[in-house]
C-alpha positions as CSV (number, residue, x, y, z in Angstrom):
1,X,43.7,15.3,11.9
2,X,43.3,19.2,11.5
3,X,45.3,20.9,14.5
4,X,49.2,20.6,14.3
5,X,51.2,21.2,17.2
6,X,54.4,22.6,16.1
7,X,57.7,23.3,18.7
8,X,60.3,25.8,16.5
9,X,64.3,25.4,17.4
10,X,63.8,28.5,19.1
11,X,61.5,26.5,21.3
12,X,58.2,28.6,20.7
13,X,55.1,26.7,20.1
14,X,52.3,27.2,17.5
15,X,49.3,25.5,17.1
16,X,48.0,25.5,13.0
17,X,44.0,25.0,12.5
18,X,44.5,23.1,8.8
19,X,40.1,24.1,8.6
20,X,40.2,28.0,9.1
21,X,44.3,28.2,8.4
22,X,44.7,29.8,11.4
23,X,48.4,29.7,13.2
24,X,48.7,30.5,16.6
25,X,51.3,31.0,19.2
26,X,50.5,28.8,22.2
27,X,52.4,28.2,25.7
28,X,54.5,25.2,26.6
29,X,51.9,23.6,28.7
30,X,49.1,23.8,25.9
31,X,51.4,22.1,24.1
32,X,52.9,19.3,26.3
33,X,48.5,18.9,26.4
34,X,49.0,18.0,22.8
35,X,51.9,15.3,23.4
36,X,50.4,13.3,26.2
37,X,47.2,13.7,24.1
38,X,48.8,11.9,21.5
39,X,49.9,9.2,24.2
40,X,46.3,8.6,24.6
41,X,46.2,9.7,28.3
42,X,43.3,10.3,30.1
43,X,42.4,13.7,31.9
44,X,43.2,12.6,35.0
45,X,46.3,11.9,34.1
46,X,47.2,14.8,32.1
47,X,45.9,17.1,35.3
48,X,48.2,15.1,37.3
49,X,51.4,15.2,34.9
50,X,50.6,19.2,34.8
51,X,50.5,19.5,38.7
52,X,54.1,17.8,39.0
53,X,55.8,19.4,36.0
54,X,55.0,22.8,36.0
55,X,53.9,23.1,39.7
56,X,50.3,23.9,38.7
57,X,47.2,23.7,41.3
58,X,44.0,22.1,40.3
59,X,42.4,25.3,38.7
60,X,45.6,26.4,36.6
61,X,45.6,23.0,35.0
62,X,42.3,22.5,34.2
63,X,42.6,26.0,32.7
64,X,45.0,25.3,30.0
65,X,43.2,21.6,29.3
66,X,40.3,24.3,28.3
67,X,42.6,25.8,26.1
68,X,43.5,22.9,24.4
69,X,40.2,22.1,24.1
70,X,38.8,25.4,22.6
71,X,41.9,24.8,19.9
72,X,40.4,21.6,19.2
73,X,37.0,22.3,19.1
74,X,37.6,25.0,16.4
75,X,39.3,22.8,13.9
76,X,35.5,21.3,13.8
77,X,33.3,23.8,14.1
78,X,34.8,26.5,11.7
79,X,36.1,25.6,8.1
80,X,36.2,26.7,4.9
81,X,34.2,25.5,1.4
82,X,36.4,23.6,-0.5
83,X,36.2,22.2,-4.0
84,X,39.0,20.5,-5.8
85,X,36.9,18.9,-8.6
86,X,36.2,22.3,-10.7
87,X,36.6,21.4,-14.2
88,X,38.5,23.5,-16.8
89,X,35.5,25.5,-19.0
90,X,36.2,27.5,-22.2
91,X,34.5,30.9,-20.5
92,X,37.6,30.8,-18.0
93,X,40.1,30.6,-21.1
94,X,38.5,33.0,-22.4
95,X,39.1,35.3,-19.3
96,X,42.9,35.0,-19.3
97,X,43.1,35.5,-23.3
98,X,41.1,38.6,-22.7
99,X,43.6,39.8,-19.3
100,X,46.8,38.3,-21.3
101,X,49.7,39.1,-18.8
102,X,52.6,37.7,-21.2
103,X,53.7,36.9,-25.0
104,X,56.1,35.0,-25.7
105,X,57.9,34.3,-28.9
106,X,60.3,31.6,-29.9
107,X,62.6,34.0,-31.6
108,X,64.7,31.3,-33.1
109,X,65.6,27.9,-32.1
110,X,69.5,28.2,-33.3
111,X,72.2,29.4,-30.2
112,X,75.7,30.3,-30.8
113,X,77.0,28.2,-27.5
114,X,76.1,24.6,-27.0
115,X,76.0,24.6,-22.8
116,X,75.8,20.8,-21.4
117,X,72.9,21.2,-20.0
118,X,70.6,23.0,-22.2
119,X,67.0,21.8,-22.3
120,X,67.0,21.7,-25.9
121,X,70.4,19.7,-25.6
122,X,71.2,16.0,-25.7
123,X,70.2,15.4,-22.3
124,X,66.3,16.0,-23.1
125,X,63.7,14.6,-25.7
126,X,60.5,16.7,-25.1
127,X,61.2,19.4,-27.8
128,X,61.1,20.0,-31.2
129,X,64.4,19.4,-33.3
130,X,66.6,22.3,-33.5
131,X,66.8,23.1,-37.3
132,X,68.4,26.7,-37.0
133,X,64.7,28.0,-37.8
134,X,63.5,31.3,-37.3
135,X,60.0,32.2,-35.8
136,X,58.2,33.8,-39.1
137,X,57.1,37.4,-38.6
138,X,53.9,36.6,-40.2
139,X,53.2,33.8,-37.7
140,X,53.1,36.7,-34.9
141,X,51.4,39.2,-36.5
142,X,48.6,36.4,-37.1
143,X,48.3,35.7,-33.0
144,X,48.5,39.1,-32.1
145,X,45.6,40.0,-34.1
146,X,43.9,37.1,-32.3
147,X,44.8,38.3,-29.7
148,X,43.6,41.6,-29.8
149,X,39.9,40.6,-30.5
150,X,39.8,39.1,-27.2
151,X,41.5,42.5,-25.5
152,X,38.8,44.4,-27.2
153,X,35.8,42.2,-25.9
154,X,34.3,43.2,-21.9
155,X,36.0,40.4,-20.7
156,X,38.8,42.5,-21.0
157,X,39.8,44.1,-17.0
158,X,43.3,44.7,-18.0
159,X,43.6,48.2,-18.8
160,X,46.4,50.3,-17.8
161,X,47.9,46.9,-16.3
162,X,51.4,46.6,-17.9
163,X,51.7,43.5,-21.1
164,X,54.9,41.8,-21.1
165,X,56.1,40.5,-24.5
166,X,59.4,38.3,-24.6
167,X,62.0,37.2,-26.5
168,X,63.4,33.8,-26.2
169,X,65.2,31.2,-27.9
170,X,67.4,29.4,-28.9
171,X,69.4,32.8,-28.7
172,X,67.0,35.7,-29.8
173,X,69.7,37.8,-30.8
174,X,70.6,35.9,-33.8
175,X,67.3,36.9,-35.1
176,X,67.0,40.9,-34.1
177,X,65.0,41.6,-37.2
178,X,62.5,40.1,-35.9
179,X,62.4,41.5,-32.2
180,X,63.2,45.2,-34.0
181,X,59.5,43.9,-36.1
182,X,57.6,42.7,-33.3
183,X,58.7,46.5,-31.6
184,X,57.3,48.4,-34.7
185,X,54.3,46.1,-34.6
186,X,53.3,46.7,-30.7
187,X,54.1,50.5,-31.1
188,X,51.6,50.9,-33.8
189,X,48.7,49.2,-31.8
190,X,46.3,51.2,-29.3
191,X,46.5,49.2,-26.3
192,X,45.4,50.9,-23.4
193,X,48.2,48.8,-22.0
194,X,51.5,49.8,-21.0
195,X,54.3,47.6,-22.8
196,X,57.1,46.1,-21.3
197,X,59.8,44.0,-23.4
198,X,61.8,41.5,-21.7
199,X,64.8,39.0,-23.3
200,X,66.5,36.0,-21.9
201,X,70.0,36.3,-23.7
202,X,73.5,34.4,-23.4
203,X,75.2,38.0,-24.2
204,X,77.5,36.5,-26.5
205,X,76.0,39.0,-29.2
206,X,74.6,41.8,-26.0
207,X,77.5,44.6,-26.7
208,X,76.7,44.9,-30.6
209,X,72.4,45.3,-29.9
210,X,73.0,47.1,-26.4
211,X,72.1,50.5,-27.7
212,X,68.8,49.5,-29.5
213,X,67.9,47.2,-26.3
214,X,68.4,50.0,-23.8
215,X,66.9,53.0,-26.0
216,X,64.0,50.9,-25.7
217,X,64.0,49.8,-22.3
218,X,64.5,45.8,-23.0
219,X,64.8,44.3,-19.3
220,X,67.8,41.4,-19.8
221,X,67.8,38.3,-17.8
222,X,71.8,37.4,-18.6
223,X,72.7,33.4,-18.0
224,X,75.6,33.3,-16.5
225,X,76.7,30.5,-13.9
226,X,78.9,32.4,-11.3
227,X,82.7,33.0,-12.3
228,X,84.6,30.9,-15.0
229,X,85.0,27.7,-13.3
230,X,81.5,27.9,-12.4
231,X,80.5,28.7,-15.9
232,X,82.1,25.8,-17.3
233,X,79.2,24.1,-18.7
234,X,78.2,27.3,-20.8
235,X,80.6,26.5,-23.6
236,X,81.0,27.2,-27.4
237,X,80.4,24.1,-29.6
238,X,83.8,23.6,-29.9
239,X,83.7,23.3,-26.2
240,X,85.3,26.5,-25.2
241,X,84.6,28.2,-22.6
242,X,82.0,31.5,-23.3
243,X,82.9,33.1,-19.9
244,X,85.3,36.3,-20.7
245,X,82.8,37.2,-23.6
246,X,80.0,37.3,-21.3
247,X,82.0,38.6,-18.4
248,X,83.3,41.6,-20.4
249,X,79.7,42.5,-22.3
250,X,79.0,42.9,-18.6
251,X,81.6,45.3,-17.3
252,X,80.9,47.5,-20.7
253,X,77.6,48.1,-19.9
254,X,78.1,47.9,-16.2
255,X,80.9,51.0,-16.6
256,X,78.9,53.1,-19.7
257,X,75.8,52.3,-18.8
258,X,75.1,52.3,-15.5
259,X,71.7,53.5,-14.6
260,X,70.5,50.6,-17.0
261,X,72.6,48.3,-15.7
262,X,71.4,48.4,-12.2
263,X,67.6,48.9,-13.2
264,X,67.0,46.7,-16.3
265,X,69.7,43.9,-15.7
266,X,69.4,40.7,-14.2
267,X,71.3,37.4,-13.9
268,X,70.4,33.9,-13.9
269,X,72.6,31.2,-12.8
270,X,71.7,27.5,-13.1
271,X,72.8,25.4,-9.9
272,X,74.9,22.0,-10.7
273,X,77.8,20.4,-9.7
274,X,80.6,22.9,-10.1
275,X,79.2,26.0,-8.0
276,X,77.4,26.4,-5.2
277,X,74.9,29.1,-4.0
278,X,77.1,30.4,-2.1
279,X,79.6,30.8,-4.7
280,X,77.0,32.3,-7.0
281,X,75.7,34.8,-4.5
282,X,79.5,35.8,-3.9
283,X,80.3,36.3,-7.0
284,X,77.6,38.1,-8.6
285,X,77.6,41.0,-5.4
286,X,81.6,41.2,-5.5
287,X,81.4,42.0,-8.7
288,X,78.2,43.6,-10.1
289,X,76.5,44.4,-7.0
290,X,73.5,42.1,-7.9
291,X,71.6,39.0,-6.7
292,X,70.7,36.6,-9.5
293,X,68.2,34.3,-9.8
294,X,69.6,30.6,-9.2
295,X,67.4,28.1,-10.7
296,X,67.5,24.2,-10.8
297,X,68.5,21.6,-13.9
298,X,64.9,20.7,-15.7
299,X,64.3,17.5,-14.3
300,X,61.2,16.5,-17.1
301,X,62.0,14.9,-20.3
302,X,65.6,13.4,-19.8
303,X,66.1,10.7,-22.0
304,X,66.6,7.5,-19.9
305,X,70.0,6.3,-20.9
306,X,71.4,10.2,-19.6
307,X,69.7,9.9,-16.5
308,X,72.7,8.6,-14.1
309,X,75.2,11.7,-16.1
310,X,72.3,14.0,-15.2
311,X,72.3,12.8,-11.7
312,X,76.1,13.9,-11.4
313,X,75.8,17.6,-12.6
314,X,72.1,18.1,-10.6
315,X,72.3,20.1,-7.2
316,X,69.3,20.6,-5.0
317,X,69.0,24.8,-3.9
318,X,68.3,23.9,-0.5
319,X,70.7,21.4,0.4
320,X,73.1,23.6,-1.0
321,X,71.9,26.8,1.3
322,X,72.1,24.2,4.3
323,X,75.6,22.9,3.3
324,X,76.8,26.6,3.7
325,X,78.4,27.9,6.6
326,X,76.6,31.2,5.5
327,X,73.2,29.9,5.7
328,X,71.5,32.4,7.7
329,X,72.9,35.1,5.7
330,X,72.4,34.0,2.3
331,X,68.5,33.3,3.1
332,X,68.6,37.1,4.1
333,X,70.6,38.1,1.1
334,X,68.6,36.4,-1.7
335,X,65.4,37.3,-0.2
336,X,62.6,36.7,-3.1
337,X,65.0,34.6,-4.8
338,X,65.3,31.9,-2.3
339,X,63.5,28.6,-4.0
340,X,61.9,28.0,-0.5
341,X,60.5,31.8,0.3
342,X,58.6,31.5,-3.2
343,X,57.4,28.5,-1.8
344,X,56.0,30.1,1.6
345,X,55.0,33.6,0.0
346,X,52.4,31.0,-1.7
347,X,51.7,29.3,1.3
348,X,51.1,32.0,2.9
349,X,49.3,34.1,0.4
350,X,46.7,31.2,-0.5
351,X,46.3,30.6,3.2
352,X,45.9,33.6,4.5
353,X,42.6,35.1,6.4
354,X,43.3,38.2,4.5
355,X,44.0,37.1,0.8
356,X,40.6,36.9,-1.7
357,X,41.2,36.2,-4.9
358,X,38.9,39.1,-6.7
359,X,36.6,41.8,-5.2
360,X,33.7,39.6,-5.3
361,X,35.2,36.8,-2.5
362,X,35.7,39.5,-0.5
363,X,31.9,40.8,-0.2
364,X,31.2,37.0,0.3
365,X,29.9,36.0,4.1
366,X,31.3,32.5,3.8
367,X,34.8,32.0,2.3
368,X,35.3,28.8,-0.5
369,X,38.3,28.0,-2.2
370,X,37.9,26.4,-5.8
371,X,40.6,25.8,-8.2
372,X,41.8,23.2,-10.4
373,X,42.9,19.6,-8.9
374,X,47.3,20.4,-8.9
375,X,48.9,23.1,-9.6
376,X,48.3,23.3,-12.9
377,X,47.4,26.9,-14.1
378,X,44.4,28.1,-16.1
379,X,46.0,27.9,-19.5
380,X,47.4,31.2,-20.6
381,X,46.7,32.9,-17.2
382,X,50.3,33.4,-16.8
383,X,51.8,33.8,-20.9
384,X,51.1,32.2,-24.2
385,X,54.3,31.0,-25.8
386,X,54.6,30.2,-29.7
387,X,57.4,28.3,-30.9
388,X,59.3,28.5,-34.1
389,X,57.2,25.8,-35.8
390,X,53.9,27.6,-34.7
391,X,52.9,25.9,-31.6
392,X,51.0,27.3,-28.9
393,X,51.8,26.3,-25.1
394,X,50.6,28.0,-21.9
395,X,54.8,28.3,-21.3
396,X,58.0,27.4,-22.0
397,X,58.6,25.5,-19.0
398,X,56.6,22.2,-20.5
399,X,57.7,20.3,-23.0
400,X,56.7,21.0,-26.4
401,X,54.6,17.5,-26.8
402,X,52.2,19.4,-24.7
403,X,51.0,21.9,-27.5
404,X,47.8,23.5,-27.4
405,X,46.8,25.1,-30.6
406,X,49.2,26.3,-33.6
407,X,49.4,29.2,-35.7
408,X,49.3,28.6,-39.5
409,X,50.0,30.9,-42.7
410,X,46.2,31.0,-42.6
411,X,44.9,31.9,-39.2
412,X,45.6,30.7,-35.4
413,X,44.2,27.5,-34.2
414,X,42.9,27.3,-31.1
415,X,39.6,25.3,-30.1
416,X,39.2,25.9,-26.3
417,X,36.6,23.4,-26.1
418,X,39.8,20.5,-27.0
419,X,41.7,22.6,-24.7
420,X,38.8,21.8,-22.0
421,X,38.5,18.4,-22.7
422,X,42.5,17.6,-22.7
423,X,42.8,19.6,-19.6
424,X,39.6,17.9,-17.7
425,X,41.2,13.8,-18.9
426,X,44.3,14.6,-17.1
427,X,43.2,16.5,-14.3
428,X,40.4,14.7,-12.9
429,X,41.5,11.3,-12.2
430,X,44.3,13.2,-9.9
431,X,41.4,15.2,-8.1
432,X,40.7,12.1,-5.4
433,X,44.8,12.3,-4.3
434,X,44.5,16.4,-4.2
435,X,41.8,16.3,-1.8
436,X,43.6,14.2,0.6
437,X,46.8,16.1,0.0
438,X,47.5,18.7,3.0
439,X,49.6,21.1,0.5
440,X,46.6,21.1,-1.7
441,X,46.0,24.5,-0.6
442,X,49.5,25.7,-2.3
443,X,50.2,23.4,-4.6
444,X,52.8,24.3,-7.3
445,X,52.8,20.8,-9.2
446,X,51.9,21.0,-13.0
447,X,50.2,18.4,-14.9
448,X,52.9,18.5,-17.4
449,X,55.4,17.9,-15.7
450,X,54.0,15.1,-13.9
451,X,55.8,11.6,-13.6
452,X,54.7,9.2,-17.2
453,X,52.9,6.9,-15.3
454,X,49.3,4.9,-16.1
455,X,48.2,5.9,-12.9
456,X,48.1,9.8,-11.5
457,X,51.4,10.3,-9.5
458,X,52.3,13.5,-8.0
459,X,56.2,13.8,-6.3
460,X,55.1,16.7,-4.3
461,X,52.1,15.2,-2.3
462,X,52.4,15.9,1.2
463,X,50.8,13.3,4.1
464,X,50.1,14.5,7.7
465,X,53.6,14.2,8.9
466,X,55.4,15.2,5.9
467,X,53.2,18.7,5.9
468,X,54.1,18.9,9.7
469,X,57.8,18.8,8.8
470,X,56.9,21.4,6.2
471,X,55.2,23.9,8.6
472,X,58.1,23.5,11.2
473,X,60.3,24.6,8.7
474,X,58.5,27.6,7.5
475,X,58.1,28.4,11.2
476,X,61.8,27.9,11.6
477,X,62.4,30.2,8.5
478,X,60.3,32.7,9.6
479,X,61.7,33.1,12.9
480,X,64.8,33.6,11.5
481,X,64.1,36.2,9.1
482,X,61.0,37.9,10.4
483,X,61.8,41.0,7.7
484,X,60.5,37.8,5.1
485,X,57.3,37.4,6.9
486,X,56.6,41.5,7.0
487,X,57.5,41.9,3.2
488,X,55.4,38.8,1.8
489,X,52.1,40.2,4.3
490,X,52.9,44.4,2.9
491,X,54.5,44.1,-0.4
492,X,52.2,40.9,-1.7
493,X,49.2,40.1,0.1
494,X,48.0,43.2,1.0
495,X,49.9,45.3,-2.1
């Protein structure tokens, strides 16, 4: 089936052609056409069901049966190429090294708090042990002069489009030699790109490094779980509580520094069992005036005898938005930041009539989508991350199993060809299951972080019914926050 009928709980009625991705607003007859259709009636009987419920004469109902059956008859005729198959190649690897959007170093892999649930804490296995290492400086020098032969090659369409290079860790702080280094190094190259240098920090150490970070326009992403009961999890190893540190770095910079508090500062708050969104959002606008990001617990690589204490501290971001009595407002409040508007904006974006992926689909008289079976992205499309102990992974969202190349004392390793081959074994016995899943079109699911299973798996496929529950509820979204709809369509798609 390719035509949903979809009734909103504001009682308006869409019809959604899966083929060309059309949604349209239809009336209630057209689609009480759709229900008795689904009651296998005949068209004599739905004429004579229209006639008696909505007082129609003959004409008037065979007029919207018509229109039911245009809607119908365009879900076969029009559609769009689609090919889920596409294999990974080395000349598409190549692209992304050459448009590199994001480094990322492993500063260190030691952290002055030891919070519950850190992905690198007893919870998980799918890292490298922490052995208070520091990532060498020679080790980054030696991929970013690999990485500048591919920015000097004409695969290379990046200039004047802003590089981001990060600091992570661990807590990169403990090792500011090296980000003051990696500053030098970047300020001495010719890029023809603008550079922008972002840090995920605890702020336990923020206050002392503020002036260098600000005087160079750092942008800080500050983890911090909502006020101190909230925040109770982010604790010293001697189990203490890190909260007044963090709170006061805060109000220093927020009071001396305040143009770069408001433009370069960000929060991040992990959702779990002692806060809520609501209590996040609250606290963060009472008192900094900000709305944080709020992200899940990792749910990839727990070990199996932590799984039922894992269950305990997780909390799911929409469950918790419906649980509040402030629903409606916190969906307008955290805007981008909503876990489920991220979700539509790439709905919508991938699906829309007036999205094209380059210049090139544009000019094109029929439209095709290819991309890779799952979400899984190109690799290094999005960053390249290297760890303390020299391993290469398209992020630092996988687990560190999953590396892709290494840099040595000698040179970078990185054979694209393996790349393609490790890539193509996973992906293509999936490729079957994405073509009959109806999210395939927006599909966010990496390969990585799939389920260990001998068979392909994927948690987020989507039958017929399930996506139909999914598009009543981004209907339902969108009609309560139509400013949503107007800023993904003017601010993304059409930016």
């Amino acid at each position: 089936m390719v035509s949903f009928y979809i009734q909103s709980n504001n009682n308006n009625y869409y019809h959604f052609n899966f083929n060309t991705k059309v949604l349209s607003l239809i009336s209630p007859i057209t689609f009480r056409i759709s229900t008795l259709m689904n009651e296998e009636k005949d068209e004599a009987s739905i004429l004579a069901i229209l006639s008696t419920e909505y007082n129609l004469n003959s004409n008037d109902a065979k007029f919207y049966l018509s229109q039911y059956s245009q809607f119908e008859k365009a879900t076969i005729q029009y559609s769009i190429a689609e090919n889920y198959n596409m294999e990974l190649t080395p000349q598409m690897i190549e692209a992304t090294l050459s448009n590199l959007e994001q480094i990322t170093f492993e500063v260190t892999d030691a952290c002055n708090l030891k919070c519950k649930y850190c992905g690198y804490g007893d919870f998980y296995e799918n890292y490298d042990a922490r052995t208070h290492k520091n990532l060498p400086i020679e080790h980054a020098k030696k991929l970013i002069e690999f990485l500048s032969k591919y920015w000097e090659t004409k695969e290379n369409l990046s200039e004047g489009e802003v590089i981001y290079v990060s600091f992570y860790g661990g807590e990169p702080l403990l090792n500011m030699p090296f980000i003051k280094s990696i500053v030098r190094l970047f300020d001495s190259y010719n890029l023809k790109r603008p550079i922008k240098y972002t840090m995920t920090t605890n702020a336990i150490l923020l206050k002392k490094h503020i002036g260098y970070l600000a005087s160079h326009d750092f942008h800080l992403l500050i983890s911090l779980d909502g006020n101190k009961y909230n925040n109770s999890y982010r604790v010293w190893p001697n189990g203490k509580s890190s909260y007044n540190i963090v709170y006061e770095c805060m109000k220093y910079i927020q009071d001396n520094l305040p143009a770069y508090f408001k433009d370069n500062i960000e929060f991040n708050a992990v959702l779990h069992d002692k806060n809520s969104v609501e209590e996040i959002i609250n606290f963060f606008r009472e008192e900094f005036s900000k709305t944080p990001l709020i992200g899940e617990l990792n749910l990839n690589g727990i070990k199996k005898e932590k799984k039922d204490e894992f269950k305990t501290l997780f909390k799911d971001t929409a469950q918790s938005i419906n649980e509040s009595s402030q629903k409606g407002k916190l969906e307008k409040i955290m805007k981008d930041k909503d876990p489920f508007l991220n979700l539509l904006t790439v709905f919508i974006q991938r699906n829309s009539i007036m999205s094209y992926p380059d210049y090139n689909s544009l000019f094109s008289l029929k439209r095709k989508i290819q991309s890779l079976p799952t979400g899984t992205c190109i690799p290094f499309s999005k960053k390249i991350f290297i760890t303390v102990n020299g391993k290469l992974l398209p992020c630092e969202r996988i687990g560190q199993e999953y590396s892709l190349g290494y840099v040595t004392n000698q040179k970078v390793e990185l054979d694209l060809d393996v790349i393609c081959k490790y890539y193509n074994k996973w992906l293509m016995p999936i490729s079957q299951k994405c073509g009959t899943c109806y999210m395939r079109h927006s599909c966010q699911h990496c390969i990585f972080n799939f389920p260990n299973s001998e068979k392909p798996f994927c948690i987020d496929y989507l039958d017929k019914e399930n996506f139909k529950r999914f598009l009543k509820r981004a209907i339902d979204y969108l009609e309560r926050n139509p400013q949503s709809y107007r800023h993904i369509m003017k601010d993304i798609i059409m930016r």
